[in-house]
TINUBA-635420 format. One record per residue: y, z, x of N, C-alpha, C, O in turn; residue in one letter. Coordinates in Angstrom, 1 decimal. Layout:
N
R, n.yy, n.zz, n.xx, ca.yy, ca.zz, ca.xx, c.yy, c.zz, c.xx, o.yy, o.zz, o.xx, aa
R, Y, Z, X, Y, Z, X, Y, Z, X, Y, Z, X, a
...
REM end
This chain:
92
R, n.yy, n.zz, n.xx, ca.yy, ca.zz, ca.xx, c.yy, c.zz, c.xx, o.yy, o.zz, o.xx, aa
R, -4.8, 0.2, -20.9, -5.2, 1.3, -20.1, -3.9, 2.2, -19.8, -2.8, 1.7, -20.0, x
R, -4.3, 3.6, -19.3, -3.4, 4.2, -18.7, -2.9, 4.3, -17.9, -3.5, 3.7, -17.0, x
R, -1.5, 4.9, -17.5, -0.9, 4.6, -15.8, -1.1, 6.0, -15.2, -0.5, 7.0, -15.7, x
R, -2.0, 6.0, -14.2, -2.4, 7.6, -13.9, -1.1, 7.5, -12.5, -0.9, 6.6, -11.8, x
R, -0.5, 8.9, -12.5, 0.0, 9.3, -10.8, -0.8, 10.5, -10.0, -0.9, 11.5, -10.6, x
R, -1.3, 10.4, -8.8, -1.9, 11.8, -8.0, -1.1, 11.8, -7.1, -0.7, 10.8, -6.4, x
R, -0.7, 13.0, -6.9, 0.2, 13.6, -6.0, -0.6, 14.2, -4.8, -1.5, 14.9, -5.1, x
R, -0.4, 14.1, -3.4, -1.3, 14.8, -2.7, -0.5, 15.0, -1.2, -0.4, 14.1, -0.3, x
R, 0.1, 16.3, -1.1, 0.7, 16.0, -0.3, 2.1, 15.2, 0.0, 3.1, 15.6, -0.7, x
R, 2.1, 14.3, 0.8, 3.6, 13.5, 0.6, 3.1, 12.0, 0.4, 3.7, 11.0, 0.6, x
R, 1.6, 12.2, -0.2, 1.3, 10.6, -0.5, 0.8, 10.5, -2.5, 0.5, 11.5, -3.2, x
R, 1.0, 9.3, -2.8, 1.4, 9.1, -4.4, 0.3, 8.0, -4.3, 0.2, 6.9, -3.6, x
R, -0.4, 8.5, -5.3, -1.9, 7.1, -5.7, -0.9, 6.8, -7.0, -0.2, 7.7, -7.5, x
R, -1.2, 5.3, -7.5, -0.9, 4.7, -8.8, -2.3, 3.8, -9.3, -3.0, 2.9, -8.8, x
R, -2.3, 4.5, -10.4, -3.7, 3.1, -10.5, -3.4, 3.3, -12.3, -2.8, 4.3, -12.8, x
R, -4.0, 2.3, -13.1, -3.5, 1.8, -14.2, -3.9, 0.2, -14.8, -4.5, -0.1, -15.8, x
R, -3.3, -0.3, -14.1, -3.6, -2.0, -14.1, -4.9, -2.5, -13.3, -6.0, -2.1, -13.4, x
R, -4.5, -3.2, -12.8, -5.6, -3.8, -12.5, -6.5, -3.1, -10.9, -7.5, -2.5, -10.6, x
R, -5.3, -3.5, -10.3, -5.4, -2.5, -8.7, -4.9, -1.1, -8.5, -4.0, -0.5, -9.1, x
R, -5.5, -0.8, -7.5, -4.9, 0.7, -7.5, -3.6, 0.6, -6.1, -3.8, -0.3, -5.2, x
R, -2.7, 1.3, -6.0, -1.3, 1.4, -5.0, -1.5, 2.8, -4.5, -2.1, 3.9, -4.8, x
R, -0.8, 2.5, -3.7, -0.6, 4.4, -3.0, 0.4, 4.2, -2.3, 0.8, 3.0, -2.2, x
R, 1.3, 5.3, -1.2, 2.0, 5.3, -0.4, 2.9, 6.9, -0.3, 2.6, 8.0, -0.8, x
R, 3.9, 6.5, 0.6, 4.1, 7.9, 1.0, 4.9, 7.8, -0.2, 5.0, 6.8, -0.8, x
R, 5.8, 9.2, -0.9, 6.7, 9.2, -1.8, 7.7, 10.5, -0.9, 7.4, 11.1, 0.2, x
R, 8.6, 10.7, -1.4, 9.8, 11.8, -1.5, 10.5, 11.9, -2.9, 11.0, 11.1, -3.7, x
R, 10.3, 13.3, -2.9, 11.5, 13.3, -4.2, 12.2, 14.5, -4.3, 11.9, 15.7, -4.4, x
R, 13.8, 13.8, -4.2, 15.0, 14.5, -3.6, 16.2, 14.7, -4.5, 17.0, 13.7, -4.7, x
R, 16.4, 15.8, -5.0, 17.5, 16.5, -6.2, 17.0, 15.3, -7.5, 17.8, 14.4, -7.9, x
R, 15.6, 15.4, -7.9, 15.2, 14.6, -9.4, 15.2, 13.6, -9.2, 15.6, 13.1, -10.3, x
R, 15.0, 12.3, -8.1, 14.9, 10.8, -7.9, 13.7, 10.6, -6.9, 13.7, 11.2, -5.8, x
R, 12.4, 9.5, -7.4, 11.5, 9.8, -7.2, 11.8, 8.7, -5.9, 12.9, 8.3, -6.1, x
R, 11.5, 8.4, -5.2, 11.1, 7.3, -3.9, 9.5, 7.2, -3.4, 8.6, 8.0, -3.2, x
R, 9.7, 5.8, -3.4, 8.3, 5.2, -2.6, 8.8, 4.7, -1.3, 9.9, 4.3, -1.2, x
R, 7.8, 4.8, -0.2, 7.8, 3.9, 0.9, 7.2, 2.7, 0.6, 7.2, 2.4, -0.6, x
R, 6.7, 1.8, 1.5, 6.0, 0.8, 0.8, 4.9, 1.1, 0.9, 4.4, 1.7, 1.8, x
R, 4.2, 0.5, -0.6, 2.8, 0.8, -1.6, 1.8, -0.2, -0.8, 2.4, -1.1, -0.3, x
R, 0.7, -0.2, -0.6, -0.6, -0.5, 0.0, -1.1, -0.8, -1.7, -0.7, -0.2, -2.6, x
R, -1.8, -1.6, -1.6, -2.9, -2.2, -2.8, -4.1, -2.6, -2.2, -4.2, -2.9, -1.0, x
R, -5.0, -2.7, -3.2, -6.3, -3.1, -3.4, -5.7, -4.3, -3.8, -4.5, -4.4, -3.9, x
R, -6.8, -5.6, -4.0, -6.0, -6.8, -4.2, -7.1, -7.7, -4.9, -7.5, -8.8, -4.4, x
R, -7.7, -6.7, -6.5, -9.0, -7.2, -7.0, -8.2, -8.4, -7.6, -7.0, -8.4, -7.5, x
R, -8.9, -9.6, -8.5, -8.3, -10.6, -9.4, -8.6, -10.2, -10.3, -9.8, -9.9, -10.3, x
R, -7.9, -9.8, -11.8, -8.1, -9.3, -13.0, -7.6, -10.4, -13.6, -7.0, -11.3, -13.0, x
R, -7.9, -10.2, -15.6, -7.3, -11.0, -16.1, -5.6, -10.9, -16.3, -5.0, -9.9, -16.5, x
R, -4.9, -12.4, -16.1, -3.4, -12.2, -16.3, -2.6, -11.0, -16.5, -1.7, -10.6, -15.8, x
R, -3.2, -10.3, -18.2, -2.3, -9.3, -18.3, -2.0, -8.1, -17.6, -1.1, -7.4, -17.5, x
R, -3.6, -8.1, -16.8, -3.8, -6.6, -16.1, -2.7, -7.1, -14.9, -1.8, -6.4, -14.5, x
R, -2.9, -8.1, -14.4, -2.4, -8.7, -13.3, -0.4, -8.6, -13.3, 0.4, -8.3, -12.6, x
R, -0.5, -9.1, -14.4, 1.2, -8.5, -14.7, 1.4, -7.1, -15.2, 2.5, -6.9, -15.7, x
R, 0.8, -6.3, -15.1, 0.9, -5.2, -15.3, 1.1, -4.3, -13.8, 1.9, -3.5, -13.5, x
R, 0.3, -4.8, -13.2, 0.2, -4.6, -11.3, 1.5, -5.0, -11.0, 2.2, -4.1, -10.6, x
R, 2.0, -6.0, -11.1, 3.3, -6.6, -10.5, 4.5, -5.8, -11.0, 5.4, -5.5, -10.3, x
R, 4.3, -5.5, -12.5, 5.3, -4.5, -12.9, 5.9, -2.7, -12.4, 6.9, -2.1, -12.0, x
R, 4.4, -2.6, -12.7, 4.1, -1.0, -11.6, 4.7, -1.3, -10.5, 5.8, -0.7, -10.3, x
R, 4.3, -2.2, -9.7, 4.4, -2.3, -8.4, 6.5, -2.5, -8.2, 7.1, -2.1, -7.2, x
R, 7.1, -3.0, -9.1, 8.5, -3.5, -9.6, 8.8, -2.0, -9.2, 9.2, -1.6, -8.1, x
R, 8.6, -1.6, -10.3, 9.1, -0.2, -10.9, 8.8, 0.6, -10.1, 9.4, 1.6, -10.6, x
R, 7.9, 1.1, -8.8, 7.6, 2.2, -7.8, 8.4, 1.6, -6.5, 8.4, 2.4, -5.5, x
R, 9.0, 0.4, -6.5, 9.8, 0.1, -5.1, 11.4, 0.6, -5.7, 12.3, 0.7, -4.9, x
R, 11.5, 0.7, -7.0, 12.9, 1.5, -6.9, 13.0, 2.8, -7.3, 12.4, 3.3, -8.3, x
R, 14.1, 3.5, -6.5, 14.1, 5.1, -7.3, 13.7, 5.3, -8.8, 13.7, 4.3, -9.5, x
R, 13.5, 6.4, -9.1, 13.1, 6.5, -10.1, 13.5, 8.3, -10.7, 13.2, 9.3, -10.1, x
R, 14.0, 8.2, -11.8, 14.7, 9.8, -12.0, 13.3, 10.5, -12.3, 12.5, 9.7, -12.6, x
R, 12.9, 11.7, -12.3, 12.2, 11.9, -12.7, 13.0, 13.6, -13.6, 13.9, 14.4, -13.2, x
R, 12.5, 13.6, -14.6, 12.2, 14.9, -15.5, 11.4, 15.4, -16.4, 10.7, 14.9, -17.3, x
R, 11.5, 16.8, -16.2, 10.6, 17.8, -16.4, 10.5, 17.4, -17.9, 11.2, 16.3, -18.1, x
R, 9.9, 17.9, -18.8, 9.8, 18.2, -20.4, 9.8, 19.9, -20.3, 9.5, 20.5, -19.3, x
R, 10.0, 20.4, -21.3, 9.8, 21.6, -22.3, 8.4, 22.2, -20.9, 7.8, 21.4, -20.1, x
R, 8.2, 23.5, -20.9, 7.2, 23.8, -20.4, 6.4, 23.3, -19.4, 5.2, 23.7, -19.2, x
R, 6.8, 22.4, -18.8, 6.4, 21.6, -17.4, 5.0, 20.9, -17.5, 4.3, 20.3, -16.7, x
R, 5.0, 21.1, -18.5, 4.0, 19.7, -18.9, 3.9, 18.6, -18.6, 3.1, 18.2, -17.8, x
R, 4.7, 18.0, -19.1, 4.9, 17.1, -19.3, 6.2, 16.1, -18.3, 6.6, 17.1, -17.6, x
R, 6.8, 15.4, -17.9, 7.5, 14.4, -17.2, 7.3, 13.0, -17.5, 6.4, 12.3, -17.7, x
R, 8.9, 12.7, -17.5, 9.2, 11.7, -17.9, 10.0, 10.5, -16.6, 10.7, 11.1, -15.8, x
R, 9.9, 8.9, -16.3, 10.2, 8.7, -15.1, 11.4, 7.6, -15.1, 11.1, 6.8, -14.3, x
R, 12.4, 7.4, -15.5, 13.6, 6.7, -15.7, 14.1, 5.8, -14.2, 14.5, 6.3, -13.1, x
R, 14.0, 4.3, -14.5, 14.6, 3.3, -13.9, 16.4, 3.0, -14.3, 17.0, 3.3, -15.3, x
R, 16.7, 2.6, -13.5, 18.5, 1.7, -13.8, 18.2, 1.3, -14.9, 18.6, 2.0, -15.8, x
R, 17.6, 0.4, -15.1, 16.9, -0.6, -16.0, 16.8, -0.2, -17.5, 16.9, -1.0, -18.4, x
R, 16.6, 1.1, -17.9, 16.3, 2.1, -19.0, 14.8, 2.2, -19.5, 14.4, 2.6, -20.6, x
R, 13.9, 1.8, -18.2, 12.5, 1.5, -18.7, 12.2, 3.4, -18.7, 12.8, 4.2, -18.0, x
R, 11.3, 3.7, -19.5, 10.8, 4.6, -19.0, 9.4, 5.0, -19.0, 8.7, 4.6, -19.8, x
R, 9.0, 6.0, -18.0, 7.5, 6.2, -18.4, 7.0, 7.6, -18.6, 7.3, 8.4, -17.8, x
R, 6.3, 7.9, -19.5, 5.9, 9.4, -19.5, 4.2, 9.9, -19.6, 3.2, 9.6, -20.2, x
R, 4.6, 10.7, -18.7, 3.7, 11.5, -18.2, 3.1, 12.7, -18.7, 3.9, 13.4, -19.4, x
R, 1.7, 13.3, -18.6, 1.3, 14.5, -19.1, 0.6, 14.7, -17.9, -0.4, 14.1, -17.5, x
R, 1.4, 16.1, -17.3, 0.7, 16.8, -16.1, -0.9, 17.6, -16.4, -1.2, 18.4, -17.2, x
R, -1.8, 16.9, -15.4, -3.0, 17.6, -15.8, -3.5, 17.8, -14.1, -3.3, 17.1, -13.1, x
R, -4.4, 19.4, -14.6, -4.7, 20.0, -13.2, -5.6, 18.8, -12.1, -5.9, 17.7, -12.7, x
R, -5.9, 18.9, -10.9, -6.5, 18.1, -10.1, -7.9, 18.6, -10.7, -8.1, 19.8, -11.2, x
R, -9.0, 17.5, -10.8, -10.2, 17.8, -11.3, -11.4, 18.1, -10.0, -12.6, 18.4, -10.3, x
REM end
């Protein structure tokens, strides 16, 4: 599955895996921050389930964020060198 982000305000939905996360965010000279994430807390199978735990990893530490070509697109860089990318699409 995909890892969707909604922006709304100064709060950040994550959903993707198995559960869905949210919380407040800030993002300050291109470094993304979470407060702490709230979850749903369905039982999925293992992988989805490590997949939640990972997300969940990777949204409690800053996070670089940048633009792509034409603002499309965004990309989301950990210490770590994980990265994730994004394709901005309008609110439906």
């Amino acid at each position: 599955s995909s890892l969707r982000l909604r922006f709304a305000g100064h709060r950040l939905a994550v959903s993707g895996g198995c559960n869905g996360m949210g919380g407040a965010y800030a993002l300050r000279d291109g470094v993304l921050t979470t407060g702490e994430m709230a979850s749903t807390l369905r039982a999925c199978d293992p992988p989805l389930m490590e997949a939640d735990a990972e997300i969940a990893r990777l949204f409690s530490t800053p996070l670089q964020l940048r633009w792509g070509a034409g603002g499309k697109r965004f990309s989301l860089h950990d210490k770590a060198g994980v990265t994730l990318l994004f394709e901005a699409m309008a609110q439906r």
